[in-house]
C-alpha positions as CSV (number, residue, x, y, z in Angstrom):
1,X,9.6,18.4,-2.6
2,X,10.6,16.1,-5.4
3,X,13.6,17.4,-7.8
4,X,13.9,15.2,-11.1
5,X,17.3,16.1,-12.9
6,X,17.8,15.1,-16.6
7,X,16.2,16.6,-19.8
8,X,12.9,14.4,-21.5
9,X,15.4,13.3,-24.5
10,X,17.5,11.0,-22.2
11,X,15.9,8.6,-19.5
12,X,14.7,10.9,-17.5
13,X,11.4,10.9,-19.6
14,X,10.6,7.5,-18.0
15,X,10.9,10.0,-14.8
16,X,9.1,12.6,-15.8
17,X,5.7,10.3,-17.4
18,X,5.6,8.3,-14.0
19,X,5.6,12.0,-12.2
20,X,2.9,13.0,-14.6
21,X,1.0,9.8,-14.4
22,X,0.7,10.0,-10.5
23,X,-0.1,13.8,-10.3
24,X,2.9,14.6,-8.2
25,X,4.0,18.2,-7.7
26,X,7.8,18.5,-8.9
27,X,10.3,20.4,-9.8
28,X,12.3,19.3,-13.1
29,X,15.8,20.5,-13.3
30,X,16.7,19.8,-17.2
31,X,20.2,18.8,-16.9
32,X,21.7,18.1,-20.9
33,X,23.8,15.0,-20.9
34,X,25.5,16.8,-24.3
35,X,27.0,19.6,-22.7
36,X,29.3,20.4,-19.3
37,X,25.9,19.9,-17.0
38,X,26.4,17.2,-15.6
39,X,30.1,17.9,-14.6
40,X,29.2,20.1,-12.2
41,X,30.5,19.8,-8.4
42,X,27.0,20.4,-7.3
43,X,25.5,17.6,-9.8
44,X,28.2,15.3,-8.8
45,X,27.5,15.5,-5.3
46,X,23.9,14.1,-6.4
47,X,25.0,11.3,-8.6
48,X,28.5,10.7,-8.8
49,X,28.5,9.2,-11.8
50,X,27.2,12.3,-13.8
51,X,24.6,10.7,-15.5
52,X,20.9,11.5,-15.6
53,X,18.3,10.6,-14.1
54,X,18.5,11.3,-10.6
55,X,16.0,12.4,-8.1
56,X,15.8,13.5,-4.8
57,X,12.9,13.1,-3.0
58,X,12.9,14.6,0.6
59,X,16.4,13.1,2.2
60,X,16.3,10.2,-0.4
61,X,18.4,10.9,-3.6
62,X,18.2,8.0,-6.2
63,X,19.6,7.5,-9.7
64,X,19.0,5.3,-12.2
65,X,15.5,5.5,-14.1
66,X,14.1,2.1,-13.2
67,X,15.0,2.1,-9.6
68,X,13.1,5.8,-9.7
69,X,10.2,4.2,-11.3
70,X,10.1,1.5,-9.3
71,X,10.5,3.7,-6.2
72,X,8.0,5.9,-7.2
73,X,5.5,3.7,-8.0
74,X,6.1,2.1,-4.6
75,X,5.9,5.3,-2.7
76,X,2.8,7.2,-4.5
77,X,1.3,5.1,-6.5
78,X,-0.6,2.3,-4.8
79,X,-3.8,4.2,-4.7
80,X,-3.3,4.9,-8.4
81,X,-3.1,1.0,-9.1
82,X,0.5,1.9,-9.8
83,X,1.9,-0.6,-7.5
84,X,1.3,-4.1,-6.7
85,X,-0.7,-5.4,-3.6
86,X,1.1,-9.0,-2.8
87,X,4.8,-10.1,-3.2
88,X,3.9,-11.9,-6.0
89,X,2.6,-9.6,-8.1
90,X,5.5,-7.3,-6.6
91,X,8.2,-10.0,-8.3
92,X,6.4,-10.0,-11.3
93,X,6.3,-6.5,-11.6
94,X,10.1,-6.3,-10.8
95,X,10.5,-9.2,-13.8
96,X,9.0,-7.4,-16.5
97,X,10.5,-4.2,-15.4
98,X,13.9,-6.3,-16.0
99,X,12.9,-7.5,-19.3
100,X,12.4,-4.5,-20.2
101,X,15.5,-2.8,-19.4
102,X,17.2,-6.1,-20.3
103,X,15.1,-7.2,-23.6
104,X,13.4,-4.1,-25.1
105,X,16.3,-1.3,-25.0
């Protein structure tokens, strides 16, 4: 089962449309970034620096909302032409992810 943590007014909504977009089944834990939430022991012990995004996925517990995407993408979305076919495409893919993180925010 795939937990997102965060609440759709931080990050997490890059999380939450990529979910959405590849009809994945998920349980969204809406963690406030405002309030004592993320402070938790048991939050912490998912992403140490109390921040949200994070996800778990199975054994796998990832933070950071492109690495997510980009993960998720990878995972689930191949067949929903969510994820490139050839390394190059891959590497573009990863360049204009940066740029966007890097450029547009």
């Amino acid at each position: 089962m795939i937990t997102l943590y965060g609440i759709a007014t931080s990050r997490a909504f890059r999380c939450l449309w990529m979910l959405e977009e590849l009809g994945l089944e998920y349980a969204h834990k809406p963690l406030d970034f405002r309030g004592d939430d993320l402070r938790s022991e048991e939050y912490r012990a998912i992403n140490p620096n109390a921040r949200v995004p994070a996800l778990q996925d199975g054994e796998l517990t990832l933070w950071e909302s492109m690495a997510i995407n980009l993960y998720l993408a990878n995972r689930y979305g191949a067949d929903e032409g969510l994820w490139p076919d050839s390394p190059q495409s891959q590497a573009l893919a990863y360049q204009w992810s940066f740029w966007v993180m890097g450029e547009v925010e």
